[in-house]
C-alpha positions in Angstrom: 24.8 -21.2 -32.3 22.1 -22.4 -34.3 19.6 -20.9 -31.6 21.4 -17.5 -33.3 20.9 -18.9 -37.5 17.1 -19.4 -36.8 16.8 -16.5 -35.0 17.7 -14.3 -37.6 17.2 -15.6 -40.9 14.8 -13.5 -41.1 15.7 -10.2 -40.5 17.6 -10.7 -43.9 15.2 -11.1 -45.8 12.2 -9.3 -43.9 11.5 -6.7 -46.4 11.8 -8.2 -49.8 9.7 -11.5 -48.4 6.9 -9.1 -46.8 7.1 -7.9 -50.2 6.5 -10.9 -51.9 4.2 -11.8 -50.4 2.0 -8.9 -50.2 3.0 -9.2 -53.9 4.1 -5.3 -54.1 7.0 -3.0 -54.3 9.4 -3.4 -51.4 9.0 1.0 -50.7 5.6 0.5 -49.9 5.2 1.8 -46.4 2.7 -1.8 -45.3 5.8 -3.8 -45.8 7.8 -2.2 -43.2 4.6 -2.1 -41.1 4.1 -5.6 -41.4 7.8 -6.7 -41.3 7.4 -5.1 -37.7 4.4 -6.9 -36.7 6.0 -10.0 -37.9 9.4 -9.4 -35.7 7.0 -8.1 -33.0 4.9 -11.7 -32.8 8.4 -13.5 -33.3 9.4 -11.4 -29.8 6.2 -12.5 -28.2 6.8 -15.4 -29.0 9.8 -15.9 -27.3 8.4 -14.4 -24.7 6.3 -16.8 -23.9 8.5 -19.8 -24.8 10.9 -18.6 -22.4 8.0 -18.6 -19.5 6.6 -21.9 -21.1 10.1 -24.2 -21.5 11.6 -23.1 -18.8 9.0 -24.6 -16.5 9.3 -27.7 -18.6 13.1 -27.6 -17.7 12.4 -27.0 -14.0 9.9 -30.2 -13.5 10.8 -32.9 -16.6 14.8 -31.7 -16.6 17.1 -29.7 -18.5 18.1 -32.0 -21.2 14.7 -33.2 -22.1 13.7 -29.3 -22.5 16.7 -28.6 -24.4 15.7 -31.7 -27.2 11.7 -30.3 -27.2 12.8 -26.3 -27.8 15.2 -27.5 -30.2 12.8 -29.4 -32.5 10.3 -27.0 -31.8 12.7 -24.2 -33.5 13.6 -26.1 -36.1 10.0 -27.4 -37.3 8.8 -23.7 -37.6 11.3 -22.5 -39.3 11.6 -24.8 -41.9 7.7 -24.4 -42.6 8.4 -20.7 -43.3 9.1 -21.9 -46.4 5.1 -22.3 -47.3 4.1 -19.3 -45.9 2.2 -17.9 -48.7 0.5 -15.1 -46.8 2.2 -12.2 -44.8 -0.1 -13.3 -41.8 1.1 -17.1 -42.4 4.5 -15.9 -41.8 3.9 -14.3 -38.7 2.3 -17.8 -37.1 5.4 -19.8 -37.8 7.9 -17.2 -36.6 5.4 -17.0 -33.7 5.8 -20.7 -33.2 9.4 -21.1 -33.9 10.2 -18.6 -31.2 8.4 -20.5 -28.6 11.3 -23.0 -28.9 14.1 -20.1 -28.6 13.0 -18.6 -26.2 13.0 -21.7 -24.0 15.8 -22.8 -25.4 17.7 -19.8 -24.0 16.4 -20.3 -20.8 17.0 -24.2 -20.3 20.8 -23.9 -21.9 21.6 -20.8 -19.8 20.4 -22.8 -16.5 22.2 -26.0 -17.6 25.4 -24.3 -17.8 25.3 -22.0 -14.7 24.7 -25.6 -12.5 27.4 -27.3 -14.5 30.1 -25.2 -14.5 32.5 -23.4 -11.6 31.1 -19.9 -10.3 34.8 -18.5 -11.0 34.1 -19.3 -14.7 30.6 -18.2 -15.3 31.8 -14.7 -16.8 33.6 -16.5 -20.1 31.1 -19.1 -20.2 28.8 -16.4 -21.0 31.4 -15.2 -23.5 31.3 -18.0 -25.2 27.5 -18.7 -25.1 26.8 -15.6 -26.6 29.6 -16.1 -28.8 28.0 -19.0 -29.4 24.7 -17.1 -30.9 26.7 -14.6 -32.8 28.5 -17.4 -34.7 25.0 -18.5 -35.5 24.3 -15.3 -36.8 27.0 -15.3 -39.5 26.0 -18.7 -40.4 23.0 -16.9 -41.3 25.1 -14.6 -43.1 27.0 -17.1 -44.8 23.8 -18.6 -45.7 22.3 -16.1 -47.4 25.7 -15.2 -49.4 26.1 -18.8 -50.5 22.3 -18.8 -51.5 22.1 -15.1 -53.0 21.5 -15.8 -56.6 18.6 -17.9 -55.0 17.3 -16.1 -52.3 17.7 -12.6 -54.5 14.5 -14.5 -56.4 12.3 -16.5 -53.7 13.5 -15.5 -50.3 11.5 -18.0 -48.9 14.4 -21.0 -49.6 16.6 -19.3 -46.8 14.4 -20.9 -44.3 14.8 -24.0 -45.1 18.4 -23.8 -43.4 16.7 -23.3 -40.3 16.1 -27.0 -40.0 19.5 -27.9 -39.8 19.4 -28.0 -35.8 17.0 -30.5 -35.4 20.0 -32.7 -36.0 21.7 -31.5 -32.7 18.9 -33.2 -30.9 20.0 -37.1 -31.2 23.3 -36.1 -29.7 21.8 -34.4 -26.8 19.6 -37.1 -25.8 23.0 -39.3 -25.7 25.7 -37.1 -24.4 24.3 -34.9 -22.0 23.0 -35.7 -18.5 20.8 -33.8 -16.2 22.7 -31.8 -13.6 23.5 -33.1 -10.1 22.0 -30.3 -8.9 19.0 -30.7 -10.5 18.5 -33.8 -9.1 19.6 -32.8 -5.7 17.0 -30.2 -5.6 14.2 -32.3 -7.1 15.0 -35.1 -4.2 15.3 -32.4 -1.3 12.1 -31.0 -2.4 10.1 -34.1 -2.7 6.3 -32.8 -3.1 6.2 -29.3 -2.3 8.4 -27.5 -5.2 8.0 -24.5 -6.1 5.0 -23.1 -8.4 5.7 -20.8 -10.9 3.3 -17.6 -8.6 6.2 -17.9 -6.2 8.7 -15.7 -8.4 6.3 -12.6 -7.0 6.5 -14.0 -3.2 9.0 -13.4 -0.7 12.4 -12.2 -1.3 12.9 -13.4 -4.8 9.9 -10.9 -5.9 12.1 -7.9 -5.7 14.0 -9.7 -8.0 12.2 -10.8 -9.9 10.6 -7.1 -11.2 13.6 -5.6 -11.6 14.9 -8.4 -13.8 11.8 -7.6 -15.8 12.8 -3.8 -15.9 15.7 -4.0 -17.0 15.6 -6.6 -19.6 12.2 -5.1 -21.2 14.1 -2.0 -21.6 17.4 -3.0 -23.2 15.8 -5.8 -25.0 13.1 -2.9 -26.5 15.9 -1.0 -27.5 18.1 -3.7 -28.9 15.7 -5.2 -31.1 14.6 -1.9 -32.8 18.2 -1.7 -33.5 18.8 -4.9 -34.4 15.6 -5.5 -37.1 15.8 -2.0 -38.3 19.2 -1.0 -38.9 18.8 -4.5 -41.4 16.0 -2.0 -43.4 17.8 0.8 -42.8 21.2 -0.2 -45.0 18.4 -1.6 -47.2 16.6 1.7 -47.8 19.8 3.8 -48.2 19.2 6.4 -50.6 21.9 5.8 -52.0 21.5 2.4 -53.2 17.6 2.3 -53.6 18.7 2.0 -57.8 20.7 -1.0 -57.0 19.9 -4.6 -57.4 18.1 -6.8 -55.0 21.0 -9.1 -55.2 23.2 -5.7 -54.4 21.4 -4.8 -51.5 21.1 -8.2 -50.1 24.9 -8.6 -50.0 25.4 -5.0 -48.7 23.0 -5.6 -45.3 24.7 -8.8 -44.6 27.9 -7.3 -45.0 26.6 -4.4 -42.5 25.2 -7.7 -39.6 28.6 -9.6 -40.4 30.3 -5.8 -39.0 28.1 -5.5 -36.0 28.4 -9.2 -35.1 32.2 -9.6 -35.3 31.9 -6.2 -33.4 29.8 -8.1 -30.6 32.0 -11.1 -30.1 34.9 -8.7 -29.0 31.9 -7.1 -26.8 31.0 -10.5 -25.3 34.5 -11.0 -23.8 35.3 -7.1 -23.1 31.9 -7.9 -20.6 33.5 -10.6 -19.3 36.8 -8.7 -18.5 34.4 -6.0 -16.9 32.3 -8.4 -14.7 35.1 -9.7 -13.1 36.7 -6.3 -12.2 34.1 -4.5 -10.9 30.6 -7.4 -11.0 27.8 -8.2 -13.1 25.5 -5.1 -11.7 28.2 -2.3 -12.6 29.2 -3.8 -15.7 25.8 -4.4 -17.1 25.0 -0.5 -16.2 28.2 0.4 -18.3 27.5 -1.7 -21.1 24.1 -0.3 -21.7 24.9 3.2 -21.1 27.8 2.3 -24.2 25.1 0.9 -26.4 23.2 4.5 -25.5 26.2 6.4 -26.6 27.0 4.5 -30.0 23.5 4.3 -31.0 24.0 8.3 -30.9 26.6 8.9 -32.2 26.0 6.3 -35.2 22.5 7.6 -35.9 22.0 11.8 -35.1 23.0 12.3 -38.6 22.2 10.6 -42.1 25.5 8.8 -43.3 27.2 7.1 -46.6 26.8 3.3 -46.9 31.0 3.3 -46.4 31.0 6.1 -43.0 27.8 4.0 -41.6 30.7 0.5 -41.5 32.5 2.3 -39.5 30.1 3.2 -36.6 28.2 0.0 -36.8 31.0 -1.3 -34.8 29.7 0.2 -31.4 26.2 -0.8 -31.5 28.4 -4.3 -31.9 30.5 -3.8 -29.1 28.0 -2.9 -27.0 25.8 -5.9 -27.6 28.4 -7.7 -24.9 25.7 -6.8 -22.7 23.6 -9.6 -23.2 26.1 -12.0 -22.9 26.1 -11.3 -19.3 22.4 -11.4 -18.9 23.5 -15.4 -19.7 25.1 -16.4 -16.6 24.3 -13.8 -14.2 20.6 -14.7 -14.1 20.1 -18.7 -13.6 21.6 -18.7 -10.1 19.9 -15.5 -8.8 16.7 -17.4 -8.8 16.0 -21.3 -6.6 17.0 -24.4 -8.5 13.8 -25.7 -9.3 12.8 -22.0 -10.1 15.7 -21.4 -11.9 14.6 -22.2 -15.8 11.6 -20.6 -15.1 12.6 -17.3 -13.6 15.8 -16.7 -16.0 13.5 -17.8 -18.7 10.6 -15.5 -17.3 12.3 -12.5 -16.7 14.4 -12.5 -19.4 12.0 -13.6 -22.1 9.1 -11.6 -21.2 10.9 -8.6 -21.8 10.3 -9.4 -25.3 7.0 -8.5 -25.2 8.2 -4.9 -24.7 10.9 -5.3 -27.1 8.0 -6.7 -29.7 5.2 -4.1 -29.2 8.5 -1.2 -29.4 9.3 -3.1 -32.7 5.7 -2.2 -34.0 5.7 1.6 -32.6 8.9 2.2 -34.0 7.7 0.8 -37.3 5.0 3.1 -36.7 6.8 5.8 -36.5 8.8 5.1 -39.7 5.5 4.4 -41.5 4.0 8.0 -40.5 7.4 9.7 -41.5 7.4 7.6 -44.8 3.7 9.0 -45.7 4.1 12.5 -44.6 7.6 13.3 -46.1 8.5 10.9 -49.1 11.6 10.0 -47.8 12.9 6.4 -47.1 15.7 6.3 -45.4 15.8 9.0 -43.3 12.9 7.8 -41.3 14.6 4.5 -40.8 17.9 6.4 -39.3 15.4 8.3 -36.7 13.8 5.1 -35.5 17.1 4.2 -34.6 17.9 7.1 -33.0 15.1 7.6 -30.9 15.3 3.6 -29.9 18.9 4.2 -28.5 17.9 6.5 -25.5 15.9 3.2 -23.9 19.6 2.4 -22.8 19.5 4.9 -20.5 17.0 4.0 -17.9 18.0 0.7 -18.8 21.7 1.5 -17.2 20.2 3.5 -14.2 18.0 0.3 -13.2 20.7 -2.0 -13.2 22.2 -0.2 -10.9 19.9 -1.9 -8.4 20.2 -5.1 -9.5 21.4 -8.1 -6.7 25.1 -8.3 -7.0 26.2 -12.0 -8.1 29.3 -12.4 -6.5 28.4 -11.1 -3.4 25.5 -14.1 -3.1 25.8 -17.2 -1.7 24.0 -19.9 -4.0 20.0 -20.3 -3.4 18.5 -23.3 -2.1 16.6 -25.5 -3.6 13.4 -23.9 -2.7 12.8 -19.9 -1.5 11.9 -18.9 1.6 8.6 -17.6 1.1 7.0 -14.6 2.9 3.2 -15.8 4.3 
């Protein structure tokens, strides 16, 4: 949940922060170039924190991990609130990320060894339930602070610290897993290095992990950054208030987020009917389709409601990604890869952040239109979901897998 608040508090207040800071008008074309870059270094980020934490959580423990990503997270985000430079808001959403990322990966793994294989599917319901509740506490946030943050957008960030509070409980109440232990004690000396997710039979894998989330996750986070500017840039509502147009984009993430907790248990239902590699195609080809159908044509601020909802649904995707990845990798590889594989599609996801905002920028300069360009980034992002669906087709089926050992079997 609060993984979720501090993940997006600031794609509510991207544009008229960038803004501020570059101390110019919010329809100059740098912002949205820069907002981009900063979302983009945020994705890298996380990225890398994923790789980073989840080896952390492999060798020193879940729980430990969990408290350091956690702090890590919160720190960053709360010293947003100095940034007084574009550039200085793109190190600490750089930073804060690293602790999301790995905080992902450890709390994914920690569930998937503590809870029965019949359950995973609605565990990773309510995980990423978990994040969307986060998201409208961003939401609700930035409503409760609006006459505030309509001013100096810089005091939403300071909510983001909020989370380090979690950490003294977790230090008390939860233990590392059995299997954990199991695994480290089986092992003794010769676990596994961090190289040996590209040896042997976890390789395979381990690339097409990588394929499928850089894909998605490319596509998603176009979606979900810009489609926050795009409801912004409306050209309808370009005369309104800041205030105005603050509560109208939160309105619009409060739709695709209620949207994507029906989608996070509509996965689940799908998962255990036909199995995580089926389902995961389907619900990717979905997020294809609405991303279509909300975006081949310009729309009202009131139509544009309405279709948010699939892009919403859809997101049930990545609920799955949550439990079906820990236990396709070793124990003791098992932060690592899920973290890994899943994170470092990010990287994609970040640099398609910037080329999309690219794209909008060129389309800004050339035509003289706003929001238009913003509704073709969107467009264009949505048809990632298609290869996206056709390689997880070839993804290992979960359910038909018995549970890894401790340490892979390594080709020579």
């Amino acid at each position: 949940m609060f993984d979720g608040l501090d993940m997006h508090l600031y794609t509510l207040v991207a544009v008229p922060f960038v803004a501020q800071l570059m101390m110019t008008q919010r329809t100059n074309p740098n912002v949205g170039l820069n907002a981009s870059i900063i979302q983009a270094g945020f994705l890298i980020g996380w990225a890398l924190g994923g790789g980073f934490f989840g080896r952390i959580g492999d060798r020193l423990g879940r729980s430990r991990a969990l408290s350091l990503t956690i702090l890590t997270y919160a720190l960053f985000t709360g010293l947003s609130y100095f940034a007084h430079q574009w550039w200085h808001l793109l190190a600490f959403r750089f930073l804060s990320a690293l602790g999301i990322g790995g905080e992902w990966a450890v709390g994914a793994s920690l569930l998937s060894e503590t809870w029965p294989r019949r359950w995973r599917p609605w565990i990773a319901a309510v995980l990423q339930t978990g994040v969307n509740v986060g998201v409208l506490g961003a939401v609700l946030s930035n409503h409760l602070l609006s006459s505030i943050v309509a001013k100096e957008p810089r005091y939403l960030f300071l909510v983001g610290v909020l989370p380090a509070l979690l950490v003294f409980w977790i230090r008390r109440a939860v233990p590392e897993p059995e299997e954990w232990h199991a695994a480290k004690t089986r092992a003794g000396h010769h676990e596994p290095k961090a190289r040996d997710l590209f040896r042997g039979e976890v390789r395979r894998t381990t690339l097409l992990v990588i394929l499928v989330c850089a894909v998605s996750l490319t596509a998603h986070w176009a979606f979900m950054f810009w489609h926050q500017v795009h409801v912004r840039n409306l050209p309808e509502i370009l005369q309104w208030s800041d205030e105005e147009r603050n509560r109208l984009a939160y309105k619009a993430l409060y739709v695709v987020m209620v949207a994507s907790i029906v989608g996070n248990f509509s996965a689940a239902v799908i998962a255990r009917l036909i199995g995580y590699r089926r389902a995961i195609a389907i619900m990717c080809f979905g997020y294809f389709l609405a991303m279509l159908g909300t975006y081949y044509t310009a729309r009202s601020p009131e139509s544009l409601f309405y279709w948010l909802v699939g892009p919403g649904f859809f997101q049930g995707v990545f609920a799955l990604f949550t439990m079906y990845l820990p236990p396709l990798f070793p124990t003791l590889l098992r932060t690592t890869g899920a973290g890994f594989c899943y994170n470092i599609g990010r990287i994609a996801a970040g640099l398609g952040t910037i080329l999309f905002g690219l794209f909008s920028y060129k389309s800004i300069v050339e035509k003289g239109t706003v929001g238009l360009d913003y509704r073709l980034t969107l467009f264009y992002a949505g048809f990632l979901f298609l290869p996206a669906a056709v390689l997880a087709l070839y993804l290992p089926e979960l359910r038909d897998r018995e549970e890894p050992q401790a340490v892979p079997q390594l080709a020579d």
